[in-house]
N, C-alpha and C positions, 0 to 999 in steps of 0.2 A: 504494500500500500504506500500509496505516496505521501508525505507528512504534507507536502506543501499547498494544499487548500485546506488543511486542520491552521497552520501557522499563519492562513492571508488575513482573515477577519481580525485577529491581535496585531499582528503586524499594521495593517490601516489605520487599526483605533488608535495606535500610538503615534503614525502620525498625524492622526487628523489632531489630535490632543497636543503634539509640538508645534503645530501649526495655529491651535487656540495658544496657547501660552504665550509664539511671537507676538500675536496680532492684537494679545493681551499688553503686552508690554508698551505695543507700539503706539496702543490706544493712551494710555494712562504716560506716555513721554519718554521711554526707552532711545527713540531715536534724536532727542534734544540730548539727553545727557551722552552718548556715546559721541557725537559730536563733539559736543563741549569737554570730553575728558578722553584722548586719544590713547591712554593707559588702558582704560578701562575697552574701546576697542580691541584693540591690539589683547591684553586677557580673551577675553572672547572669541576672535579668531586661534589664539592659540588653545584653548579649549576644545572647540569645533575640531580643530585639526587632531585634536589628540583621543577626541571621539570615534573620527573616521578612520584613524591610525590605529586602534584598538578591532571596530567593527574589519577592518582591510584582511588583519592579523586572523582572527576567529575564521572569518572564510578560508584565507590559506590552511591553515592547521585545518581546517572541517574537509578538505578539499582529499577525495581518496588521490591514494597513491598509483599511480597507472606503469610503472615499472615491471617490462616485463608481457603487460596485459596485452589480448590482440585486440588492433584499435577497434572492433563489433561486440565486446564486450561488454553484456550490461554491468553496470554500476551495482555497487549494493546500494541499500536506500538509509537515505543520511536519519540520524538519532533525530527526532523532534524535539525541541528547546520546551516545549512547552508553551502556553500559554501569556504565564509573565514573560518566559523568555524570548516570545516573539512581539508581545508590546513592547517589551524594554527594548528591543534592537528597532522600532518601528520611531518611540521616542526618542532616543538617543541620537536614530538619522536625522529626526525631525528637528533636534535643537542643537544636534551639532553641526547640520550643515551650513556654512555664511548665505549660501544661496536664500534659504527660507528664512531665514534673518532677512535678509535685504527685500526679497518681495514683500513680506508684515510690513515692515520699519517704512519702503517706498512707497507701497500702493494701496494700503488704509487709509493714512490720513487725509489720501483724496476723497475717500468718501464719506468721513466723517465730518461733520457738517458741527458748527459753532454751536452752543446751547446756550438759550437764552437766559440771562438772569432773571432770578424770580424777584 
């Protein structure tokens, strides 16, 4: 059996869930402050990067070894993470990649619109 439509529905939910949390942040002023403090970018990319660097690693190591094998060889079928294990790799892409950082941060605040004072 193949684990990979057991793992797509958590894998999604995690990242539609990193993709609520940019767009959280970008809403309430994420994107003024990372501007204003170029440290606190620069953290954050090197974050990101050391997310994907980690998520890179897990593939290669998960990745069978084909030494040997004749290339029509089926695969065996990879371990399933699990459920938190497929959110958690779903969230993790989702808040460590800069890419989805940058679309929340650039293209919310066009469509959030001034709120009137009461």
């Amino acid at each position: 059996m193949n684990p990979a439509p057991a793992a797509a529905r958590p894998t999604i939910a995690g990242n539609a869930t990193g993709l609520f949390v940019w767009s959280t942040a970008a809403a309430v002023g994420l994107s003024a402050g990372l501007l204003a403090t170029p440290h606190a970018c620069l953290a954050l990319r090197l974050a990101g990067g050391a997310v994907l660097l980690g998520l890179g690693a897990n593939t290669l190591r998960a990745a069978p070894r084909r030494s040997g094998e004749e290339p029509g060889q089926d695969l065996p079928a990879a371990r399933p993470a699990g459920s938190r294990g497929a959110y958690g790799a779903g969230l993790g892409t989702a808040l460590g990649h800069p890419k989805t950082g940058v679309f929340a941060v650039s293209v919310l605040p066009r469509f959030v619109t001034t709120v009137p004072s009461c």
